[in-house]
C-alpha positions as a printed NumPy array, in Angstrom:
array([[ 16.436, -24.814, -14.07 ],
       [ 15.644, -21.95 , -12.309],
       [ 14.077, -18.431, -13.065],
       [ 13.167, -15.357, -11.904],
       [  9.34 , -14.879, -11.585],
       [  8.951, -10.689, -12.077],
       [  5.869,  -9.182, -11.591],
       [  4.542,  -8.199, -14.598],
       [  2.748,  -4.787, -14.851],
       [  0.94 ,  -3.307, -17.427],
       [  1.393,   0.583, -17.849],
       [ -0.629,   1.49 , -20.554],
       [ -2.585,   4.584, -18.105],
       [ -4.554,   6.785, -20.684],
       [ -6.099,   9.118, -18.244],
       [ -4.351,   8.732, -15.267],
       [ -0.632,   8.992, -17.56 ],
       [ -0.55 ,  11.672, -15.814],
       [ -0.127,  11.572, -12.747],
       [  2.255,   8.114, -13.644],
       [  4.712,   9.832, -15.554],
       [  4.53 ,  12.111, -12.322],
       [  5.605,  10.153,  -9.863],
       [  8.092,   8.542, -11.995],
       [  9.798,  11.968, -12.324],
       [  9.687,  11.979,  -8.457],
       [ 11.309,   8.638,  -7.642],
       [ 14.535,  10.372,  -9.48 ],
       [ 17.934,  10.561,  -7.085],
       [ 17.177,  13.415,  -4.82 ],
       [ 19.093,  14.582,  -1.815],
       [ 18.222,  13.138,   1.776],
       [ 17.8  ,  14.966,   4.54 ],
       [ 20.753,  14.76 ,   6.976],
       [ 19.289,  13.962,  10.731],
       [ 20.358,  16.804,  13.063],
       [ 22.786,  15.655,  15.336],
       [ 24.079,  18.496,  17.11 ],
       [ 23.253,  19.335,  20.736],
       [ 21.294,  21.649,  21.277],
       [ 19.388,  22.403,  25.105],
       [ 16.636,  23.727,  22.849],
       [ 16.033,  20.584,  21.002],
       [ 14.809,  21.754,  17.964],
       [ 12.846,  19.101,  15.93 ],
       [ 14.935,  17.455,  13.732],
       [ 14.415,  16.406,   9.995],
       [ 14.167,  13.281,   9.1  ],
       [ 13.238,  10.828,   6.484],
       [  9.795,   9.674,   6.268],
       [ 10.936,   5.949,   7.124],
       [ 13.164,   6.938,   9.842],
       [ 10.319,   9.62 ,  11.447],
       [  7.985,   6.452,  11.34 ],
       [ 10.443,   4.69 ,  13.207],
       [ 11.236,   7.407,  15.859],
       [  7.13 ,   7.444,  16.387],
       [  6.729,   3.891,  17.177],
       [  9.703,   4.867,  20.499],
       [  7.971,   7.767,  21.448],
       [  4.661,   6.011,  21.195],
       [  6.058,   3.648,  23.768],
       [  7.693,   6.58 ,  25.617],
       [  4.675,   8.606,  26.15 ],
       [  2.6  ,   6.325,  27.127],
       [ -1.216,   7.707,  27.483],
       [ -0.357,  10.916,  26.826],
       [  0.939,  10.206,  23.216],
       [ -2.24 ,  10.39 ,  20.397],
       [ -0.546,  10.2  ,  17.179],
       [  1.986,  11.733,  14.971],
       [  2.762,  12.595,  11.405],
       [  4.922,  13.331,   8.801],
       [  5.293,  17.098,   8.198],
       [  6.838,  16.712,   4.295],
       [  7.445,  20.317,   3.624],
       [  9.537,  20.409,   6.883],
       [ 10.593,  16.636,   7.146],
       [  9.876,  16.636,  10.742],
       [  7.859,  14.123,  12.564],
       [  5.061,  16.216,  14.733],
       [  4.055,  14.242,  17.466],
       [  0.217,  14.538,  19.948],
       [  0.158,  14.886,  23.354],
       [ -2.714,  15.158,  25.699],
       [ -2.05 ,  16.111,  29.443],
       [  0.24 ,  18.638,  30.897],
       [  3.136,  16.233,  31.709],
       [  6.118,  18.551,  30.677],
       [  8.758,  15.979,  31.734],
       [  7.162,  13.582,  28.909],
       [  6.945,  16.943,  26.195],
       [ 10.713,  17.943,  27.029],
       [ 11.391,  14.018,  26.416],
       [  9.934,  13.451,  23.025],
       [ 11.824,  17.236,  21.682],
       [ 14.936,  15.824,  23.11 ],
       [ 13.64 ,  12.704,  20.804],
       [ 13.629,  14.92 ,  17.795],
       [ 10.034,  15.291,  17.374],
       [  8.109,  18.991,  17.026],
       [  5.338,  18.316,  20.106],
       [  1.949,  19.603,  19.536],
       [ -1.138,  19.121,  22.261],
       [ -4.248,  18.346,  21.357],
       [ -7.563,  17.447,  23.281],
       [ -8.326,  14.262,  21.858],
       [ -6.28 ,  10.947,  23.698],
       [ -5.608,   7.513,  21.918],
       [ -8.08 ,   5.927,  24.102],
       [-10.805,   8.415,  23.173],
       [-10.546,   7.86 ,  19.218],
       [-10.294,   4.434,  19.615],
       [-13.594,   4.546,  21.487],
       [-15.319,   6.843,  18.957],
       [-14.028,   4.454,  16.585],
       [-15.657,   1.544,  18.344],
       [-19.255,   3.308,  18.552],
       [-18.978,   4.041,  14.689],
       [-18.61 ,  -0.224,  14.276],
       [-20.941,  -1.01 ,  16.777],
       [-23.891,   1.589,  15.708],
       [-23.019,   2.621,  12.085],
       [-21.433,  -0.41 ,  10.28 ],
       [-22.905,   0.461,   6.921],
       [-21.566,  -0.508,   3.184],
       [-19.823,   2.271,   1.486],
       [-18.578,   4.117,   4.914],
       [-14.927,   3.873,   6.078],
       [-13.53 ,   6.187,   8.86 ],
       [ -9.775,   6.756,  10.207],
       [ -7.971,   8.629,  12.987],
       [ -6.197,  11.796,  10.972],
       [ -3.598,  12.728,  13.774],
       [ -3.09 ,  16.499,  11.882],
       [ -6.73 ,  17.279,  13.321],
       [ -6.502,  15.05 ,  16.028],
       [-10.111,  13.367,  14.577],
       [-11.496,  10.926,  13.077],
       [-12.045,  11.172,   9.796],
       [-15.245,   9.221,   8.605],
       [-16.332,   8.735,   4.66 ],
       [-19.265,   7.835,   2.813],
       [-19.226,   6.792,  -0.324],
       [-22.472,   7.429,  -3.352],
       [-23.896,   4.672,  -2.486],
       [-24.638,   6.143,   1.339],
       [-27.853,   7.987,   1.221],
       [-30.955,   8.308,   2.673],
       [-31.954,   6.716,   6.228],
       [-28.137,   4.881,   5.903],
       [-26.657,   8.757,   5.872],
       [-28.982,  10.327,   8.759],
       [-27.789,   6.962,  10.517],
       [-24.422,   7.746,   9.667],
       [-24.538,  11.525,  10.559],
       [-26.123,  11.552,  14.188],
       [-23.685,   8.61 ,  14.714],
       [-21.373,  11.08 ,  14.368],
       [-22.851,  13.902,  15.722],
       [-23.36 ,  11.853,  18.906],
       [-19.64 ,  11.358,  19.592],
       [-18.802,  15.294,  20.143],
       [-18.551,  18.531,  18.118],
       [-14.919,  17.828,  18.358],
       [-14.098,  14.321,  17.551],
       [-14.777,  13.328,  14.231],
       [-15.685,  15.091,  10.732],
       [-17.355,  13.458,   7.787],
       [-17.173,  14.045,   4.435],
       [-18.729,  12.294,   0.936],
       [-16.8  ,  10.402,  -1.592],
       [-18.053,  10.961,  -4.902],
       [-17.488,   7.082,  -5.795],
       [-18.197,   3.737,  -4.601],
       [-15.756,   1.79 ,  -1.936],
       [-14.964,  -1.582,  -3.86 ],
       [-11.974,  -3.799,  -4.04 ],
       [ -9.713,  -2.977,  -6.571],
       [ -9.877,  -6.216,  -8.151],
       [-11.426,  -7.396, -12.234],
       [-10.423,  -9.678, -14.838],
       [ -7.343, -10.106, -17.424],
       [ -4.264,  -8.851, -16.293],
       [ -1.124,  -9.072, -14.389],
       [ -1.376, -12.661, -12.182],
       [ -4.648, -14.265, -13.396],
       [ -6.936, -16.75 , -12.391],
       [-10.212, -18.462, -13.158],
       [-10.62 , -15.17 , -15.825],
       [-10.109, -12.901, -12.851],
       [ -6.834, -10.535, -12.855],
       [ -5.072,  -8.985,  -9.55 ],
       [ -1.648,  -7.26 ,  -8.986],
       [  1.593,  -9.239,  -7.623],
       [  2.477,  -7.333,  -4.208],
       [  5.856,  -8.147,  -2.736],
       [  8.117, -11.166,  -3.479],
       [  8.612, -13.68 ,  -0.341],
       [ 10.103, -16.103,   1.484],
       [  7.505, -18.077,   2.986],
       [  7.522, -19.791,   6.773],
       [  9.03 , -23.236,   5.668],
       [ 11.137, -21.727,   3.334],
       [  9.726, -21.374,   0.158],
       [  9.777, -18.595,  -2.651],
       [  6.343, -17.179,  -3.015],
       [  4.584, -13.734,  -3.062],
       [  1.579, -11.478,  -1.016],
       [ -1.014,  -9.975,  -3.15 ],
       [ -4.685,  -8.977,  -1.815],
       [ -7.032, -11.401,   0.475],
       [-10.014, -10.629,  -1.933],
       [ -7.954, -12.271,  -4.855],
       [ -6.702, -14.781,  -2.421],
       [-10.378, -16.143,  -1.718],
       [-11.975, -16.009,  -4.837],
       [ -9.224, -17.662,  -6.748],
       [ -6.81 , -20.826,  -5.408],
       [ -4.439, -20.678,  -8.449],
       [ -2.672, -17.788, -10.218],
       [ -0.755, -17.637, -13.35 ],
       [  1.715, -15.061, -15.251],
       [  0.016, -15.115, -18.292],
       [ -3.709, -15.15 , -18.972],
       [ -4.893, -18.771, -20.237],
       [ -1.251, -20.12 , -19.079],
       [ -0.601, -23.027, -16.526],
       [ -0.551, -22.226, -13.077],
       [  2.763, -21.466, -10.762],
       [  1.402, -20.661,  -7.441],
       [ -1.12 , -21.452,  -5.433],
       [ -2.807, -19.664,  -2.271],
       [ -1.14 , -21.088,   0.79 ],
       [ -3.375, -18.429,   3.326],
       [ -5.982, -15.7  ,   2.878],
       [ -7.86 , -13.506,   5.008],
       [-10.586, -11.249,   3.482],
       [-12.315,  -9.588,   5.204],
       [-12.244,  -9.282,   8.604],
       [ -8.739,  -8.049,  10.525],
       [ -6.781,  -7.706,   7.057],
       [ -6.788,  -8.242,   2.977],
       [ -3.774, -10.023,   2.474],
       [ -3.081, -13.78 ,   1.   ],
       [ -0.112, -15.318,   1.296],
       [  0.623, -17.567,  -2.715],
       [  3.885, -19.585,  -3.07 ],
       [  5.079, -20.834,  -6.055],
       [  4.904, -24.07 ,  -7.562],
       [  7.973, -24.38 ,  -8.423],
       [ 10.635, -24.241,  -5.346],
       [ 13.441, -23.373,  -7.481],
       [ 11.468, -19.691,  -8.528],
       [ 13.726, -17.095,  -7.583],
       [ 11.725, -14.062,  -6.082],
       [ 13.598, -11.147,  -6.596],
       [ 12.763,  -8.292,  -4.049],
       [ 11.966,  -5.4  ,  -6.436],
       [  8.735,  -3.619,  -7.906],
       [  8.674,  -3.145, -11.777],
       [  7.84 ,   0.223, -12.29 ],
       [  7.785,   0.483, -15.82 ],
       [ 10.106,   2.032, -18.284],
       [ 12.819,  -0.601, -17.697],
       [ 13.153,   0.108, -13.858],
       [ 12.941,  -1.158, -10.554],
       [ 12.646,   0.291,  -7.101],
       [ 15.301,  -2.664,  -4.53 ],
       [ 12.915,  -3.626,  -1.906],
       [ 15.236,  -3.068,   1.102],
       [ 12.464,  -3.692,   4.086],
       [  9.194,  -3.754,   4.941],
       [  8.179,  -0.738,   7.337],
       [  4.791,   1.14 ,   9.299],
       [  3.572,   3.821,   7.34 ],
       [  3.461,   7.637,   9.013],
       [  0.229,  10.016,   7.689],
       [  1.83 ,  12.899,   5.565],
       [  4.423,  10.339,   3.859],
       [  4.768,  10.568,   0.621],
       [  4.285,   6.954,  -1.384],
       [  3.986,   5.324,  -4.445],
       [  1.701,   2.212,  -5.858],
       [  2.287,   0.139,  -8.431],
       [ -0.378,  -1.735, -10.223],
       [ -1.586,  -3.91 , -12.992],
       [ -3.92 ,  -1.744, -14.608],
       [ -2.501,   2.092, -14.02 ],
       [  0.922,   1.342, -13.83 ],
       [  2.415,   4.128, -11.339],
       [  1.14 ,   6.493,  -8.941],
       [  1.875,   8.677,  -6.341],
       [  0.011,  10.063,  -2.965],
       [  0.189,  10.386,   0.549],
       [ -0.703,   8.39 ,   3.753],
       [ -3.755,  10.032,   5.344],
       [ -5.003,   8.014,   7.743],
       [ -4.291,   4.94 ,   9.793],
       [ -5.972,   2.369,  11.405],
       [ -8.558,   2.48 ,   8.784],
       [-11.947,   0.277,   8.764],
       [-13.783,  -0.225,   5.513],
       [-16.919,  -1.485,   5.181],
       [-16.916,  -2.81 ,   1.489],
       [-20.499,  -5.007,  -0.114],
       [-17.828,  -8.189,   0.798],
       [-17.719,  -7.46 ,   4.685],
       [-16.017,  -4.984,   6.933],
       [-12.272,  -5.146,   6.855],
       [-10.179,  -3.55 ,   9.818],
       [ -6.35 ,  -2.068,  10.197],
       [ -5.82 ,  -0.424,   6.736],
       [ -3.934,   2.289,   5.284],
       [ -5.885,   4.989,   4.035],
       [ -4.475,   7.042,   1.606],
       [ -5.074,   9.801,  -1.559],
       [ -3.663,   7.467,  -4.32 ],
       [ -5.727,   6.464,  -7.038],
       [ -6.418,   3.258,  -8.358],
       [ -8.669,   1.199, -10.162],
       [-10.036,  -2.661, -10.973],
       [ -7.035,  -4.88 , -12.053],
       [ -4.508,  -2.789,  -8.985],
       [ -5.621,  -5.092,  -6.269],
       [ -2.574,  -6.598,  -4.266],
       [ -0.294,  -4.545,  -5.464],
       [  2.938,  -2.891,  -3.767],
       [  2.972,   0.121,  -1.828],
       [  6.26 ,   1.43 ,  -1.387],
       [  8.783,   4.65 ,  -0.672],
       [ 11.461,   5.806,  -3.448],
       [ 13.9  ,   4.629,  -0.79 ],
       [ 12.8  ,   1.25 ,  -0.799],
       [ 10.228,   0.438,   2.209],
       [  7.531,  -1.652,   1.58 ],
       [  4.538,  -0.371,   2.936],
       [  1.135,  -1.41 ,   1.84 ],
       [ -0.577,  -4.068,  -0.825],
       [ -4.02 ,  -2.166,  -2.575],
       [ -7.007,  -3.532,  -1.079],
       [ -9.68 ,  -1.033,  -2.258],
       [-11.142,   1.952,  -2.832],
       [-13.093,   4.342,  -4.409],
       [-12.716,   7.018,  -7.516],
       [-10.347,   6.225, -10.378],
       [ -7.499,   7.962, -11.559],
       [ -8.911,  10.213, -13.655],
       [-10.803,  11.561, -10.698],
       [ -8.907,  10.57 ,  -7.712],
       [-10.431,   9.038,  -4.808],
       [ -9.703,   7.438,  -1.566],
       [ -7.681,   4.148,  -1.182],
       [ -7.105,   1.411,   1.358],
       [ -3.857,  -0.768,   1.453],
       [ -3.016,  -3.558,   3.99 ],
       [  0.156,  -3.094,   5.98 ],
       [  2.88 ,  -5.472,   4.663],
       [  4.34 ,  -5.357,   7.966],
       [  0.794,  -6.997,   9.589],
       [  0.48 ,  -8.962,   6.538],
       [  4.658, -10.756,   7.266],
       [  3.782, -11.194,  10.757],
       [  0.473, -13.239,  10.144],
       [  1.067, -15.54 ,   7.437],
       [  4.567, -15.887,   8.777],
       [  6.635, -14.86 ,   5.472],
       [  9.493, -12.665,   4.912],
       [ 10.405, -10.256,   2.92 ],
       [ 12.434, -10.992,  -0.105],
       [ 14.283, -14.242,  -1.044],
       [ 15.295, -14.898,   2.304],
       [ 19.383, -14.158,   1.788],
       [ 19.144, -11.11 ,   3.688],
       [ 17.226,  -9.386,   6.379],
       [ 14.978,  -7.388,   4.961],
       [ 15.543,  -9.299,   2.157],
       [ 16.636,  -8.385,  -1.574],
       [ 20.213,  -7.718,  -3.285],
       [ 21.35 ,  -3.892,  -4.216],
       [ 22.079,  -3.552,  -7.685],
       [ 22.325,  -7.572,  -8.714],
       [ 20.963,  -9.236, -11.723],
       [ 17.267,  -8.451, -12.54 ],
       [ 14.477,  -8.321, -15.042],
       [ 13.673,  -4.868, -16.904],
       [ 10.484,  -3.558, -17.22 ],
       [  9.962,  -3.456, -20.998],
       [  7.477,  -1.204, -22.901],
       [  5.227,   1.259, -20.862],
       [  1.606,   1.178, -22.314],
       [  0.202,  -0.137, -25.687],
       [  0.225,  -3.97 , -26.91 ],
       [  4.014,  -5.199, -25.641],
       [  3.707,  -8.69 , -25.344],
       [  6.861, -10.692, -25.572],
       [  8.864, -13.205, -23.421],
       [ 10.729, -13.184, -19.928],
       [ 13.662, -14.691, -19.544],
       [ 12.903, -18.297, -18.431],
       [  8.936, -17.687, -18.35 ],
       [  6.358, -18.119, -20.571],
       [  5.047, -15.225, -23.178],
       [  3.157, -12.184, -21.377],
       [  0.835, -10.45 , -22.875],
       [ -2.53 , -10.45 , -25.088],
       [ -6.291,  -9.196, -24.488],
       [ -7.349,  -9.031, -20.818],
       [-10.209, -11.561, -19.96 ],
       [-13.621, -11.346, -18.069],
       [-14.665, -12.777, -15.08 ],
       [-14.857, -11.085, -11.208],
       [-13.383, -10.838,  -8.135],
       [-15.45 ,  -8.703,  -5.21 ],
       [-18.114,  -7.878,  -7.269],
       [-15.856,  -5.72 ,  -9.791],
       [-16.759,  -6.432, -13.234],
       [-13.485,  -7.282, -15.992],
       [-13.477,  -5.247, -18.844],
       [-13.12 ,  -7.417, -21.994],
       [-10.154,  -6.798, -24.3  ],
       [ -7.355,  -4.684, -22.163],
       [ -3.995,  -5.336, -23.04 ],
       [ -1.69 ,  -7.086, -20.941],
       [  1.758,  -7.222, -22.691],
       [  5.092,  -6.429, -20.833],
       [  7.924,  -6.065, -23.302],
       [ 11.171,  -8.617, -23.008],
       [ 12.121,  -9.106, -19.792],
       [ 15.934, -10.555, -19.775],
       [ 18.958,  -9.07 , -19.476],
       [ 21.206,  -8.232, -15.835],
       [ 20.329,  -5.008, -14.088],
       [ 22.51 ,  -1.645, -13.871],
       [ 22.033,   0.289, -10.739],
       [ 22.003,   3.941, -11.221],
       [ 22.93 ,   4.815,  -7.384],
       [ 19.452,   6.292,  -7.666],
       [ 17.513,   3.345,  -6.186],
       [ 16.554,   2.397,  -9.457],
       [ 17.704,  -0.355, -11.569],
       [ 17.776,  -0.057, -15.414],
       [ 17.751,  -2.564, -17.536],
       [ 19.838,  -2.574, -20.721]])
């Protein structure tokens, strides 16, 4: 017979609460920006939604050609500001007609991406990462605690060598490491990691993305620490040009609802997996802190973590800590954006994060998004699994699964140690879903 597999989530957050409750109170029903449609020879930049700004930067990217060198998301205005280098004023008077608010700069694609290539080639170093940040038009390159010494001066005339005006640097107070430990959420071998996205494998199949890291160190993953296996790793890269792993389930009968648990009895409908734009707001969902908010500051990222170098992230200011690894990063509209790869900081003190692109992630292992009934995959407002209790000791049983729940394990993934003893528990999980026209799905 068949069941729904939800990701289960643990939301007890002590310190970082916080900020959780926070960005719950955001992903409330909230007016949407209509898209300007009148005509106007002026072409004023027109607002936009974050997902549909991403979308309009990926034409002009193709539309500008050489002269285009990034864009972002200008929340306060919802308007998508795109670079330009040159003084081609046919190609500017284009991408306003577009919608966009123009902006030149100095700095071209071409030249970041070189900068970006001397930083691998001559300052490769554990605990750096660096990103382009189209709102300065630079580079942005970070160092984490552990980056000191002869590895910093390295690091610093690396940077000094590419031009007063092409990249900054600046120190994290923490240490880069995948976001991975023991205990919680999907576990294996007495290690713990965060379900991503529900999907519909190449041949078919229901099964799920979480992070390469987990994907390597572990074959098997269950839903309950101690409990029988129901999916095993089908791909995983980690690290090199992603950290992504593709797991299906055992069983071929699992139904994999598209959704993320975000605690409190709701869900966010997973509508569509999309690029992410700097300056959009998002939200990740993980094992260990439950729910957070941020925004997308830099793309394109490279992180060089103890594990190997790992190329093409998200960077980002949401926190997260050991146990979050592979989870979903997402919009309150319902994109799919990111799964957590790593990081540094916690959320008590924030810190910088790195997610994989789901949309790189699809296109490798050759999956889909959602049960595979839909493009884009997932139903609006059908039957699905609540959330249960936020924080504490829930425990208790899903409907057709096994009991979730008890003390969180040891063991390590990446090199994070588990702490012994965290609770696990996600209350009952049964019962059909009522949609609240707000995205959100509330279970009774």
């Amino acid at each position: 017979m068949s069941h729904k597999r939800i990701p289960k989530r643990k939301a007890a957050i002590a310190a970082g609460s916080v900020a959780a409750l926070g960005a719950a109170a955001l992903l409330l029903p909230n007016a949407n920006a209509s898209q300007d449609g009148a005509e106007d020879t002026t072409a004023a930049p027109k607002t936009l939604k974050a997902g549909d700004a991403s979308d309009l930067a990926g034409q002009l990217a193709g539309l500008l050609g050489d002269a285009f060198a990034g864009s972002y998301y200008d929340e306060d205005s919802q308007q998508l500001v795109v670079n330009v280098v040159g003084d081609n004023n046919q190609l500017v008077v284009q991408a306003k007609k577009a919608g966009a608010a123009v902006r030149q700069v100095d700095n071209s694609t071409a030249e970041l991406q070189s900068a970006a290539q001397t930083l691998k080639s001559e300052a490769t170093i554990p605990g750096t990462a660096w990103a382009v940040d189209p709102r300065t038009n630079k580079i942005l390159v970070t160092a984490d605690s552990t980056v000191t010494g002869e590895k910093w001066d390295t690091l610093e005339s690396t940077v000094q060598s590419l031009g007063s005006g092409m990249a900054t640097i600046q120190k994290s107070a923490g240490t880069f490491k995948t976001f991975a430990s023991g205990g919680d959420a999907i576990f294996g071998g007495g290690s713990r990691c965060s379900l991503g996205f529900n999907v519909t494998a190449g041949d078919g199949s229901p099964a799920f993305l979480t992070a390469g890291h987990c994907g390597v160190a572990v074959d098997q993953w269950s839903d309950s620490q101690d409990g029988a296996p129901i999916a095993t790793v089908d791909q995983a890269v980690f690290p090199g040009e992603g950290d992504f792993a593709l797991v299906k389930y055992d069983d071929p009968a699992t139904e994999a609802p598209s959704d993320v648990n975000v605690g409190g009895g709701q869900t966010v409908q997973i509508l569509q997996a999309a690029e992410a734009t700097v300056g959009q707001e998002v939200f990740r969902m993980g094992s260990t802190t439950g729910l957070a908010d941020g925004t997308v500051t830099g793309l394109d990222a490279t992180v060089n973590y103890p594990e190997g170098t790992v190329t093409g992230l998200i960077q980002t200011n949401v926190c997260a800590e050991p146990g979050d690894s592979g989870g979903s990063m997402f919009t309150q509209d319902g994109l799919a954006l990111g799964l957590t790869s790593g990081g540094s900081g916690d959320c008590t003190v924030g810190g910088e994060t790195f997610f994989q692109p789901v949309t790189t992630a699809l296109e490798a292992v050759g999956a889909t998004l959602g049960a595979g009934d839909a493009a884009g995959g997932g139903e609006a407002g059908g039957e699905e699994a609540g959330g249960g209790e936020v924080g504490g000791e829930a425990g208790g049983e899903e409907a057709g699964g096994g009991e979730v729940g008890g003390e969180a394990g040891g063991g390590e993934v990446g090199g994070e140690e588990a702490g012994a003893g965290e609770e696990a528990g996600v209350g009952d999980q049964s019962g059909a879903g009522v949609e609240d026209g707000s995205g959100l799905t509330e279970t009774p």
